[in-house]
C-alpha positions as CSV (number, residue, x, y, z in Angstrom):
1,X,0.0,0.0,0.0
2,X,1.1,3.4,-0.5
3,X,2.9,5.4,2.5
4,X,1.3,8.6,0.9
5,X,-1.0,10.3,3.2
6,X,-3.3,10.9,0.9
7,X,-3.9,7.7,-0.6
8,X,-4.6,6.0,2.8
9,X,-6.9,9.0,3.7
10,X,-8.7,8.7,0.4
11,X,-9.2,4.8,1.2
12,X,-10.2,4.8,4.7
13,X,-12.7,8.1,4.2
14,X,-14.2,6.7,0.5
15,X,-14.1,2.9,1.0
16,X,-17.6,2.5,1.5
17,X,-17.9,4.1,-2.2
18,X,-16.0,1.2,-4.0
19,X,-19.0,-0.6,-3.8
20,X,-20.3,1.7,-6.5
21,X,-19.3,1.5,-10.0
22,X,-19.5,5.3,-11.0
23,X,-17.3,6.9,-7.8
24,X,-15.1,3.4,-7.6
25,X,-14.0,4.6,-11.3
26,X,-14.2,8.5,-10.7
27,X,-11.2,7.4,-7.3
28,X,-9.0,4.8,-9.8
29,X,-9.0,8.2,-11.9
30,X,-8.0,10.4,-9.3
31,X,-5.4,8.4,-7.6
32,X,-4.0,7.9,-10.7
33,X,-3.7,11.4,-11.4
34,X,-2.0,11.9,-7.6
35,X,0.2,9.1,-8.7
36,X,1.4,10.7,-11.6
37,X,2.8,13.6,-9.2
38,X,3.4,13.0,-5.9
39,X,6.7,12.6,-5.1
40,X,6.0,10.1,-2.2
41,X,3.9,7.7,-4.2
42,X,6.3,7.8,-7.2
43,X,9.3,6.8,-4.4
44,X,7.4,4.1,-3.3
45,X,6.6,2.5,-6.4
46,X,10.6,2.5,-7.5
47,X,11.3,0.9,-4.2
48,X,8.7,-1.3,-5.0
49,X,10.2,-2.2,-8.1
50,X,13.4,-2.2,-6.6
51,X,12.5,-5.0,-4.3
52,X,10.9,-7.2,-6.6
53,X,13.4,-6.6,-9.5
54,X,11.0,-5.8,-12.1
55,X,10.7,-2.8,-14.6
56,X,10.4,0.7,-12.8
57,X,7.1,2.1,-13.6
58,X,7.6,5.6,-11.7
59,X,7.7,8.5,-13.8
60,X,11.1,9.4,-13.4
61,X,12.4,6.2,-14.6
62,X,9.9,6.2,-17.6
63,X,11.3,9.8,-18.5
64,X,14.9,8.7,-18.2
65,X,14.2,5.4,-20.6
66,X,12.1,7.8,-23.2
67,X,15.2,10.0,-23.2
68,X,18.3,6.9,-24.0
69,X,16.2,4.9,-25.9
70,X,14.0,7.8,-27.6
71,X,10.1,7.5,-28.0
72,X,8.7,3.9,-29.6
């Protein structure tokens, strides 16, 4: 789970809402947006990676990749 405050905030207050299809997609949209730029979730998904050795998904290491290998 993410360490980012407001990720677990989002989960404990709106949980009862994943129940729902309409607001359980409107939250995957919006976490995904907060993914996108907050520094503490993107950390904790390359540690993540990290630990399980797979491809880094954060946006730091995508942008790094883009720029040696160029765009596919």
């Amino acid at each position: 789970m993410c360490p980012c405050p407001f990720c677990s905030g989002v989960l404990l207050l709106l949980s009862p809402l994943l129940l729902f299809k309409g607001p359980r997609e409107w939250l995957k949209r919006k976490i995904k947006k907060h993914h996108k730029h907050c520094d503490t979730c993107q950390h904790a998904e390359h540690e993540r990676c990290q630990e399980e050795h797979i491809k880094c998904t954060c946006e730091n290491c995508k942008h790094k990749n883009n720029e040696k290998g160029g765009k596919k």
